[in-house]
C-alpha positions as CSV (number, residue, x, y, z in Angstrom):
1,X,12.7,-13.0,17.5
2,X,9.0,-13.1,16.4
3,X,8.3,-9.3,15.4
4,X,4.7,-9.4,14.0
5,X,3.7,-6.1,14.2
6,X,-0.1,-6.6,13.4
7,X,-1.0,-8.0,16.8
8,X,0.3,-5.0,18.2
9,X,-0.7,-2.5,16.6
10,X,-3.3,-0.3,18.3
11,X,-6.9,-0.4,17.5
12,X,-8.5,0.4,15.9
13,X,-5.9,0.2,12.6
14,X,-6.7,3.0,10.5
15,X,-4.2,1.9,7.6
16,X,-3.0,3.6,4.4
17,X,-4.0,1.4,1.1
18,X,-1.5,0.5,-1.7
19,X,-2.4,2.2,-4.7
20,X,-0.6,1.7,-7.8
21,X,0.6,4.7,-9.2
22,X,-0.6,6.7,-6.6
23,X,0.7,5.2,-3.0
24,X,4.3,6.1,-4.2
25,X,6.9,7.0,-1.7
26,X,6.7,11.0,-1.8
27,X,2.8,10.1,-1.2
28,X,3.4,8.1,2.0
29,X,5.7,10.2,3.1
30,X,2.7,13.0,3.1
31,X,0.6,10.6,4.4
32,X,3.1,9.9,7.3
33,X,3.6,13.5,8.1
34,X,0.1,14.9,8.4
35,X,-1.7,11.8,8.9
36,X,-0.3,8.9,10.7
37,X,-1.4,5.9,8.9
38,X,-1.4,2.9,12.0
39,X,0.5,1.0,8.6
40,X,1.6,2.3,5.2
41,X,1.7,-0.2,2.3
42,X,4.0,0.6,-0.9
43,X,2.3,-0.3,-4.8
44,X,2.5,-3.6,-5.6
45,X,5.7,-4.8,-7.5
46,X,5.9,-7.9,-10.0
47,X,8.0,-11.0,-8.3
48,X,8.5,-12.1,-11.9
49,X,9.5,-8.6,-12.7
50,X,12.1,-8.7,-9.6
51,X,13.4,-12.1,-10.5
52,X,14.0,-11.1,-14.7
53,X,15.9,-8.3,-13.4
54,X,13.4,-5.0,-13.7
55,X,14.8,-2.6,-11.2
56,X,12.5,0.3,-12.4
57,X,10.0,-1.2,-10.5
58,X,11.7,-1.2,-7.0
59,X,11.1,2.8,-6.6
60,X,7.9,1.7,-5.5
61,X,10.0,0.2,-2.6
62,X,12.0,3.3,-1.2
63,X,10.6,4.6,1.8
64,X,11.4,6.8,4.7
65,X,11.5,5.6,8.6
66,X,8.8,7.7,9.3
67,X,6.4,5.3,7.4
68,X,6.7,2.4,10.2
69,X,5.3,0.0,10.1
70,X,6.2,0.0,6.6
71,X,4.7,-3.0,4.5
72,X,6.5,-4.4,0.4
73,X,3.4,-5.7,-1.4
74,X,4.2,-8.3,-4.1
75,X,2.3,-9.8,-6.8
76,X,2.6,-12.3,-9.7
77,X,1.9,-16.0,-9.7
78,X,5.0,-17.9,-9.5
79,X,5.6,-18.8,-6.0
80,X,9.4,-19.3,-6.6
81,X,9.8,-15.8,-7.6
82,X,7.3,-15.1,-4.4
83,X,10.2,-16.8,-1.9
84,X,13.3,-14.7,-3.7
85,X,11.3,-11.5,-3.7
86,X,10.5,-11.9,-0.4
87,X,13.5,-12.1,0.5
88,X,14.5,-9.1,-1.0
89,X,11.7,-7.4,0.6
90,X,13.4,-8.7,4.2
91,X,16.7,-7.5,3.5
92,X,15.3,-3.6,2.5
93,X,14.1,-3.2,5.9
94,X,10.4,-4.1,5.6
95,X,8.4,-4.3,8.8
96,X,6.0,-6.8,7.0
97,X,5.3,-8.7,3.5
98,X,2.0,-8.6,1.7
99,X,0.9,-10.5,-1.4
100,X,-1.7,-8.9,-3.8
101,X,-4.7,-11.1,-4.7
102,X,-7.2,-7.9,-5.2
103,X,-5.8,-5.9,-7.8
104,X,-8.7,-6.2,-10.6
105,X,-7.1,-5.0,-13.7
106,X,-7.4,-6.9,-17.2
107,X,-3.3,-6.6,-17.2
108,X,-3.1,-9.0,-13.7
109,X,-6.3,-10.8,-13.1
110,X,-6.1,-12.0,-16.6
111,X,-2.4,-14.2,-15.9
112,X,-4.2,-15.4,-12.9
113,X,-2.5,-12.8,-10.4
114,X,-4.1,-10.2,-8.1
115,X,-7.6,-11.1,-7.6
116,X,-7.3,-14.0,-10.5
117,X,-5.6,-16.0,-7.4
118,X,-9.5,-16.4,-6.3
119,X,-9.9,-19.3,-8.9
120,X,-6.5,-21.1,-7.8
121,X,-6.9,-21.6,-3.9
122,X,-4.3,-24.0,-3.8
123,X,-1.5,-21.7,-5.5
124,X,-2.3,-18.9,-3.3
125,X,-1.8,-21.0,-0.5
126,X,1.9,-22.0,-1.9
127,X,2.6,-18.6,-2.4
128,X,1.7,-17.8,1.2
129,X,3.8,-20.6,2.1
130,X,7.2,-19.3,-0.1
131,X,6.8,-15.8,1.3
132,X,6.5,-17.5,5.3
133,X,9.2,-19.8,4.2
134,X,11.3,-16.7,2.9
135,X,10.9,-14.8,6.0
136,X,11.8,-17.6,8.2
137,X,15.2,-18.5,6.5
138,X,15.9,-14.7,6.0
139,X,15.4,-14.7,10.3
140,X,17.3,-18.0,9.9
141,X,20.7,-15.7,8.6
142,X,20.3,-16.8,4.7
143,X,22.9,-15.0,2.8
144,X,21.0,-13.1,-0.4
145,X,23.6,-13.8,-2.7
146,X,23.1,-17.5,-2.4
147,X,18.9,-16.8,-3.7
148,X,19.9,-16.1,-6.9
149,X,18.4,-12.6,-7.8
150,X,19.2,-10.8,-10.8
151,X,23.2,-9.2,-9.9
152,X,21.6,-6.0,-11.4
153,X,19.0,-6.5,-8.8
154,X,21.1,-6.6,-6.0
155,X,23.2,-4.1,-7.2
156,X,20.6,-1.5,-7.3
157,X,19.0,-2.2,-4.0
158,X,22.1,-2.3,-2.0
159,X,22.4,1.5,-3.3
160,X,19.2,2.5,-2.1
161,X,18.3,0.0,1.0
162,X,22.6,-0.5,2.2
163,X,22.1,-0.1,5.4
164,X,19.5,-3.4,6.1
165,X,21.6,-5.3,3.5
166,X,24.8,-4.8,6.2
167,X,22.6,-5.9,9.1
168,X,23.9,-9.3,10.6
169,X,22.4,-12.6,10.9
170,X,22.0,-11.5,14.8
171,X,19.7,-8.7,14.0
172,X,17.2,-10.2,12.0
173,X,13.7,-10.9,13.0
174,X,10.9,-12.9,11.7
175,X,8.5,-10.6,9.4
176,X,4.6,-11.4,8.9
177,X,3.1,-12.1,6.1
178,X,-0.5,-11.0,5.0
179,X,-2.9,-11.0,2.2
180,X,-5.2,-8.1,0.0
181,X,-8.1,-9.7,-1.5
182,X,-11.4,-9.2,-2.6
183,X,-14.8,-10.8,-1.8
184,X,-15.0,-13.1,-5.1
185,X,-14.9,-13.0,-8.6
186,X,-18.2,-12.9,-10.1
187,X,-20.4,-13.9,-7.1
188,X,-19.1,-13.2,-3.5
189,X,-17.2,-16.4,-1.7
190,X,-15.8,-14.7,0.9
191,X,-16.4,-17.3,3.2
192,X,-14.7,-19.8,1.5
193,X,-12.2,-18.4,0.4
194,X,-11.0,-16.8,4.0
195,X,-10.9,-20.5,4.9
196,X,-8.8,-21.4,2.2
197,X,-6.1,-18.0,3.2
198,X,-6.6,-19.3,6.8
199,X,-5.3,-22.4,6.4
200,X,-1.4,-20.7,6.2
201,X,-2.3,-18.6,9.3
202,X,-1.7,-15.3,7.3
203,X,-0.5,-12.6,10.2
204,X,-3.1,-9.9,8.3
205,X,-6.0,-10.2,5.9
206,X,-7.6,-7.0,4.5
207,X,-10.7,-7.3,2.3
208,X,-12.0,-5.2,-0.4
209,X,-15.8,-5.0,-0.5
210,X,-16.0,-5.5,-4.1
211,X,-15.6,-8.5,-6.4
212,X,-13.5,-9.0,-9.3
213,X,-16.2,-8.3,-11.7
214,X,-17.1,-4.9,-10.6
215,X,-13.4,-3.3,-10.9
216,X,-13.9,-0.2,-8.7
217,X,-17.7,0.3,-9.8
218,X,-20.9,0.3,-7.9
219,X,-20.5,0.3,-3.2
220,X,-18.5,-1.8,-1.6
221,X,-20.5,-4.8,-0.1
222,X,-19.4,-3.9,4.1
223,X,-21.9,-7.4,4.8
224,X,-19.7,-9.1,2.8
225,X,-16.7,-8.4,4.6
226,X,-18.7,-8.9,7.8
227,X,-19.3,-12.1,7.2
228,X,-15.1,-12.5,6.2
229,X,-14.2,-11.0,8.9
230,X,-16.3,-13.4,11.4
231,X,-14.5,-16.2,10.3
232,X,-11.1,-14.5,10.2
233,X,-11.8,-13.0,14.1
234,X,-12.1,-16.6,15.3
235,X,-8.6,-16.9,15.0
236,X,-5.2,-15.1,15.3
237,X,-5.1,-13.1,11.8
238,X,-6.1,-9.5,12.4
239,X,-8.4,-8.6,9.9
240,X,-9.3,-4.9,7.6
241,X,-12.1,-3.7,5.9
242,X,-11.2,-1.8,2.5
243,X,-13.8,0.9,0.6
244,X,-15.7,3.4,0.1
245,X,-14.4,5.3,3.4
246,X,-14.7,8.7,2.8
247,X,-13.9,9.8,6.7
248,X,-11.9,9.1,10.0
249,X,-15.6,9.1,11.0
250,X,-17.1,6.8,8.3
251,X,-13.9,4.7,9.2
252,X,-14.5,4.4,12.5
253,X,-18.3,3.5,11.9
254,X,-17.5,1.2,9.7
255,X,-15.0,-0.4,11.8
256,X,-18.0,-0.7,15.0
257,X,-20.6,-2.0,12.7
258,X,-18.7,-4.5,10.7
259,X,-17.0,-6.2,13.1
260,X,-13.4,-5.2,11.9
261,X,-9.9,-4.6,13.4
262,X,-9.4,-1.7,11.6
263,X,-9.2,-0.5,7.7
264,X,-6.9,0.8,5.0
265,X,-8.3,3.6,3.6
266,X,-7.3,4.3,-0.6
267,X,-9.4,6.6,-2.3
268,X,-10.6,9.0,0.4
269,X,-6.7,10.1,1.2
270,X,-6.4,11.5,-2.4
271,X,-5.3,15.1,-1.6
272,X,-6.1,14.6,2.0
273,X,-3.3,13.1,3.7
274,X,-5.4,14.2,7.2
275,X,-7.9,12.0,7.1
276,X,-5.6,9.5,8.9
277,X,-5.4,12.7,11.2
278,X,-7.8,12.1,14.4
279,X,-6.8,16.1,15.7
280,X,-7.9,17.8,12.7
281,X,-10.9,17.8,10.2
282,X,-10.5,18.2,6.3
283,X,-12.8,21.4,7.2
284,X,-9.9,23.0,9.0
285,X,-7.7,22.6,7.0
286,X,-6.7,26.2,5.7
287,X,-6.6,26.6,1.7
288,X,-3.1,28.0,2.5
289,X,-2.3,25.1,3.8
290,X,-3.4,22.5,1.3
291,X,-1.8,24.4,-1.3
292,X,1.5,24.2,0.6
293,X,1.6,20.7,1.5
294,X,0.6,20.3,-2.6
295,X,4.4,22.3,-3.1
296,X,6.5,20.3,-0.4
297,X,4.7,17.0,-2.0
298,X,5.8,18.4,-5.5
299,X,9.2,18.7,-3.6
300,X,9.3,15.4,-2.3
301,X,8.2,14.0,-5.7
302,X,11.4,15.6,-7.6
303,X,14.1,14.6,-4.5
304,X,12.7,11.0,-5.5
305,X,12.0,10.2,-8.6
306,X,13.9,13.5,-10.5
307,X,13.1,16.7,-12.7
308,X,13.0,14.5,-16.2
309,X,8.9,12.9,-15.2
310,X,7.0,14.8,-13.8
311,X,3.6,13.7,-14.9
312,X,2.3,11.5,-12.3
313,X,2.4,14.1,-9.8
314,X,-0.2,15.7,-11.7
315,X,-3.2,14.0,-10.6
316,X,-1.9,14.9,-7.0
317,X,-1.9,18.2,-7.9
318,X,-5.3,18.1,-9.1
319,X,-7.0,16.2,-5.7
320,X,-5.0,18.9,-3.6
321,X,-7.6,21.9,-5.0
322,X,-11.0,20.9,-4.1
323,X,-13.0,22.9,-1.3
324,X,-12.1,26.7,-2.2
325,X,-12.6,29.2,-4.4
326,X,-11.5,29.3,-7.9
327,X,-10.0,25.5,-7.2
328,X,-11.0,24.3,-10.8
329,X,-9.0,27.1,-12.4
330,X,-5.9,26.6,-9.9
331,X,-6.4,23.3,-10.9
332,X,-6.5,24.0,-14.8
333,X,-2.9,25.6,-14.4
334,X,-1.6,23.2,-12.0
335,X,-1.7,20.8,-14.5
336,X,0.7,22.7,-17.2
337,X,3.2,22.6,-14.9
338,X,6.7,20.5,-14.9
339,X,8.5,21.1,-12.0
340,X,8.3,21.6,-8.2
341,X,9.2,25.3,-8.9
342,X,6.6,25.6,-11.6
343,X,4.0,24.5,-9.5
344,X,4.8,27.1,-6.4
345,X,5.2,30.0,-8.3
346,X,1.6,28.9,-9.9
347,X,0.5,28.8,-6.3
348,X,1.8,31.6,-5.0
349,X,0.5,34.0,-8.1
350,X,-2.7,32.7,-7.3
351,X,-3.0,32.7,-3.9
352,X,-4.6,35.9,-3.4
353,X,-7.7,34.4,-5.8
354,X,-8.1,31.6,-3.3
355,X,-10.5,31.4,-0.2
């Protein structure tokens, strides 16, 4: 049964971005609770990471129900390692697959992954192919012991994802596949390179409005991704605008004057999980309130990942005090603190000082 959620989704698709090290679990499930995201994607994991048997990495894959339509974003070069990790990514429950060819960073573009799949057309196109091909045999009833993942692998994620590992041949569905890209490298192709993604019929493409080049600096170009999305509306592939969107309002201005089926908004949800929220304003939300939802995402944080790391909540911490009174001090203390506990009895000694 063909199950591609991006057709049905209803517009306009106001999406959550993946973020690595921010777009964790205990983040999406914030996101979910206050917010609503029309489609949450996780960070993006390493297929070559998958396939050598690096399980640390698949904690970017838990998730909860409440994140549906919940989308695995992969990365890496090797289209081999694309087919098995999609795989994986079918039999965890996913509601969708989506392969990174944005991410900008030295670490990735540099090995020719993320947005360095810009100056290989023709392997990004395989790699499309593997991860459709993947899905289809996975809908098919392919068995995942006979893909030849890691053991340690599949030991780990039937612990965490058992339940979609039990489901029978009968149950599965055909997944979509889509892409996160850019609009070039060091000049802006967009064009032609959405004619080049088209060509595998991807079910999704979302577009960041910046090149390789500029990283995360400078605007993102919106004509740019006009002029992607024109080509991509011609045909089936839904197709989202990314950056810069600072608003529900900006998004849905955006979305009118651009010419896009929605967009998957990153930066602008740091410490605002409402802004997915159409019912409420960032305005009215209470300081109380932020503050709290700062605590249960602390508590969320610990249930996942443990008590022993408790840095990269942190910067959470930090985006959740802006807009009151005495935030930069709250802040200041916020960020000594190593624990859930630690951080609510920091709140709630100062919460008398806050307006």
């Amino acid at each position: 049964m063909n199950n591609f959620f991006w057709q049905k989704l209803e517009k306009p698709i106001i999406g959550l971005s993946p973020m690595d090290g921010v777009s964790d679990a205990p983040f999406r499930l914030i996101c979910a609770k206050y917010g609503k995201p029309s489609v949450h994607m996780t960070e993006f994991t390493s297929v070559e990471g998958i396939c050598h048997a690096a399980t640390k990495p698949l904690m970017a894959f838990l998730y909860d129900e409440i994140e549906r339509p919940i989308v695995a974003q992969l990365f890496g070069t090797d289209p081999l390692s694309f087919y098995k990790s999609s795989i994986l990514a079918c039999a965890m429950g996913f509601d969708g697959i989506d392969i990174n060819m944005g991410c900008p960073a030295n670490s990735v573009a540099n090995r020719g992954a993320g947005a360095g799949l810009i100056k290989t057309p023709e392997l990004a196109k395989e790699i499309i192919e593997q991860c459709q091909k993947a899905t289809q045999d996975w809908a098919n009833g392919i068995e995942i012991e006979k893909v030849e993942l890691p053991e340690k692998i599949l030991e780990f994620s039937k612990i965490h994802w058992k339940k979609y590992f039990e489901k029978s041949p009968q149950e599965r569905h055909l997944i979509p596949v889509s892409v996160k890209t850019r609009i070039g490298l060091t000049e802006i192709t967009i064009e032609e390179w959405v004619k080049h993604l088209l060509e595998k019929n991807p079910a999704n493409i979302s577009i960041h409005g910046r090149t390789l080049r500029q990283m995360y600096e400078g605007s993102a170009n919106w004509e740019a991704i006009a002029k992607g999305a024109q080509i991509i509306k011609q045909t089936s592939t839904t197709v989202l605008g990314n950056g810069d969107i600072h608003s529900l309002e900006d998004a849905h201005h955006k979305i009118k004057t651009y010419g896009v089926d929605g967009v998957l908004i990153g930066r602008g949800s740091y410490g605002n999980p409402w802004i997915f929220n159409k019912d409420i304003t960032y305005e009215e939300i209470s300081t109380q309130k932020k503050l709290e939802t700062a605590i249960e995402h602390s508590r969320y944080f610990e249930q996942t990942f443990g008590t022993t790391h408790f840095a990269p909540m942190k910067k959470h911490l930090g985006w959740y005090c802006k807009g009151f009174t005495n935030a930069k001090e709250l802040r200041m203390k916020l960020m000594k603190c190593n624990s859930a506990d630690e951080v609510e009895k920091t709140v709630n000694e100062n919460l008398s000082l806050l307006t």
